[in-house]
C-alpha positions, 0 to 999 in steps of 0.5 A: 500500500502506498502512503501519503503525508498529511500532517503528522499522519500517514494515510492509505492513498486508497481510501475506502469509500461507503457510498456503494457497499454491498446491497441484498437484492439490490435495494440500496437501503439494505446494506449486506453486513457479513460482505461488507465485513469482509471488505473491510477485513480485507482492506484492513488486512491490506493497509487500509487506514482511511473510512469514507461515509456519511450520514445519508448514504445507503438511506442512512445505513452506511455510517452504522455498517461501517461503525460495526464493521470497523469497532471489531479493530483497535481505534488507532488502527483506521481513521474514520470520516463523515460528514454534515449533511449539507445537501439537505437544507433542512439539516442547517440548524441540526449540526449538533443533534447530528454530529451527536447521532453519527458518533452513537452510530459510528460507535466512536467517541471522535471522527479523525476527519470530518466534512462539510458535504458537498459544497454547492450553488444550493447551499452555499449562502446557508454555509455562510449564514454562520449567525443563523445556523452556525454551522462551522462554529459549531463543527470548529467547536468539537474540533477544539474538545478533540471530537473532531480531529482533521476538519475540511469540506467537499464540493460538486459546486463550481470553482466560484462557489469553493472560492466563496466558501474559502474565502470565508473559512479556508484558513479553518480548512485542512483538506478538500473533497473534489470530483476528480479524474481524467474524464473531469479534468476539462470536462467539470474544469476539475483542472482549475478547481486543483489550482484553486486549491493549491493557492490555499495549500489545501491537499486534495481527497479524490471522490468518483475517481471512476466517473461512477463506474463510466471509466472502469471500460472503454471503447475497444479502439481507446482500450487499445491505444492504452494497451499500446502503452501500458499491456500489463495496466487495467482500464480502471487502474490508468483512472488511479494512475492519472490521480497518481500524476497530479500533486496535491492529491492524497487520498483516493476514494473509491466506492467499492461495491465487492471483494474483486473491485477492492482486490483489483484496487489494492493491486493497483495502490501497491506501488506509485506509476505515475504517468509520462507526458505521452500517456497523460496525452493519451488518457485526455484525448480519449477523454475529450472523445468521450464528451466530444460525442455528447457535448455541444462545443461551447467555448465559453466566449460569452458572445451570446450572453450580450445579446440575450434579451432574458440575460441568461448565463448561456455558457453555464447553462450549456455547461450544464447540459453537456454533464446532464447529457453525457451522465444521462441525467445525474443530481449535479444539474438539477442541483445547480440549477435549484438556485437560479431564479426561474426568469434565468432558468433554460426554460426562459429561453425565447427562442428568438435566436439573437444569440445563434446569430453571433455564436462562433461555434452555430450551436443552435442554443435555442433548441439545446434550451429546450432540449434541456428544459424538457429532460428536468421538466422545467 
């Protein structure tokens, strides 16, 4: 197992994430124990120390499973992280009554590592109404009695979004959860996000370092440009060894869902192969081929914003499409899009095509609104 500094500590650069445990009959609320015991035996056994869950993954089942799972192990041999359930709006003003539940369900008296979860355009003002919520008072509190160790925050927000929120706490900040992997590193601008980051010396935790699953195969004719460089390299292992290539990041989260994916993984963390120029080249032009075919080509020139009668931000809008389109649907759109004004909505959109007309691109921006509008029923 390969080790990253973090402070005074030495983490696992594999992370097991619960976000994706074993399931009987497929129904996500009924966690298999006895399976998911096992991969944490496993991944114990195998050098392992760093435990990803949160309070409303598998219907809220995951911090209890794992808190079983891992009370089986001396308390200094794993360190263990959840998170404030910010995506939940309704949780603002609970950050007591929970953070005092996840420890009875965790079976710990104190999290090593503990987040503010998923930092986005919804949530962002509730996060910053400290007088109103007190939300990271309250969480800074338990970090000065020892209850929380490490304090950081993750995001599916926007690079403006984290800033907002740096700005306000960053210097409170010691570590950052982001989705990161190759498809995302032009296609969400993940590039950008790690620079953001970096200005704040914050090192960076990896979530959906397989786009969900969508990187664990490829075309056959991708497959085979990467067999071409690497013969012994699995398709999932080049995802972990891009992560490997960017600095910064130190643990890896992956939401193994049985023995073979954690076997395959603990295969791929037993040594460092970061890659070469002509590999990373390689990996992000498949990349762009994979969104190429289901994106619309949108430079972000702002031409057509100026002449939008109903001031819409078409460039983000479109940005959004493109994820909405090539995920197949997703929460990350509608999410964003649950803080823009109805009058600023894809379904404004009049359709009076004055931007088309000075697009440099000829996307034909009124028809992707409607398109959009209709997939989220807008």
């Amino acid at each position: 197992m390969i080790y990253r500094d973090f402070q005074d500590l030495k983490l696992s650069a594999l992370g097991m994430g619960a976000m994706r445990l074993p399931t009987i009959d497929g129904d996500d609320a009924h966690i298999d124990e006895k399976a998911a015991f096992e991969m944490v035996d496993l991944a114990m056994k195998n050098g392992v120390n760093y435990y990803d869950t949160a309070w409303g993954y598998h219907d809220g089942h995951s911090e209890e499973v794992m808190g079983a799972a891992l009370h089986r192990y001396p308390r200094d041999s794993f360190y263990l992280a959840t998170k404030f359930p910010g995506y939940d709006l309704s949780n603002f003003g609970k950050a007591e009554e929970i953070f005092e539940k996840q420890l009875q369900k965790c079976q710990v008296d104190h999290f090593d590592f503990y987040l503010c979860h998923n930092v986005c355009e919804m949530n962002i003002d509730a996060y910053l109404q400290e007088e109103k919520y007190g939300t990271v008072s309250y969480l800074l509190a338990q970090k000065k009695t020892g209850r929380i160790r490490h304090l950081g925050f993750s995001a599916h927000g926007s690079c403006e979004v984290m800033k907002r929120f740096l700005d306000a706490y960053g210097k409170d900040m010691e570590f950052c959860q982001i989705q990161l992997n190759y498809l995302d590193w032009d296609f969400q601008d993940a590039k950008a996000k790690v620079e953001l980051l970096r200005a704040y010396n914050l090192p960076i935790w990896v979530m959906e370092p397989l786009r969900g699953g969508r990187l664990a195969s490829l075309a056959a004719e991708d497959e085979a440009k990467l067999k071409a460089l690497r013969p012994d390299e699995t398709v999932p292992a080049w995802a972990f060894r891009f992560l490997q290539s960017v600095p910064g990041v130190t643990v890896v989260l992956s939401g193994m869902s049985n023995l073979e994916q954690l076997q395959q993984n603990l295969a791929t963390f037993a040594e460092d192969r970061p890659l070469n120029d002509t590999e990373m080249q390689t990996l992000l032009a498949i990349a762009q081929g994979m969104t190429k075919q289901h994106s619309v080509p949108c430079t972000a020139c702002h031409y057509c914003v100026s002449h939008c009668p109903q001031g819409l931000d078409i460039p983000s809008l479109l940005a959004l499409y493109n994820e909405h389109a090539f995920t197949n649907g997703g929460f990350i759109a509608p999410m964003a899009l649950s803080s823009y004004p109805k009058e600023k909505l894809p379904s404004a959109c009049l359709s009076c095509h004055s931007c088309e007309k000075v697009c440099p691109q000829q996307i034909q921006i009124s028809e992707v609104m409607a398109k959009f509008s209709k997939m989220l029923n807008l």
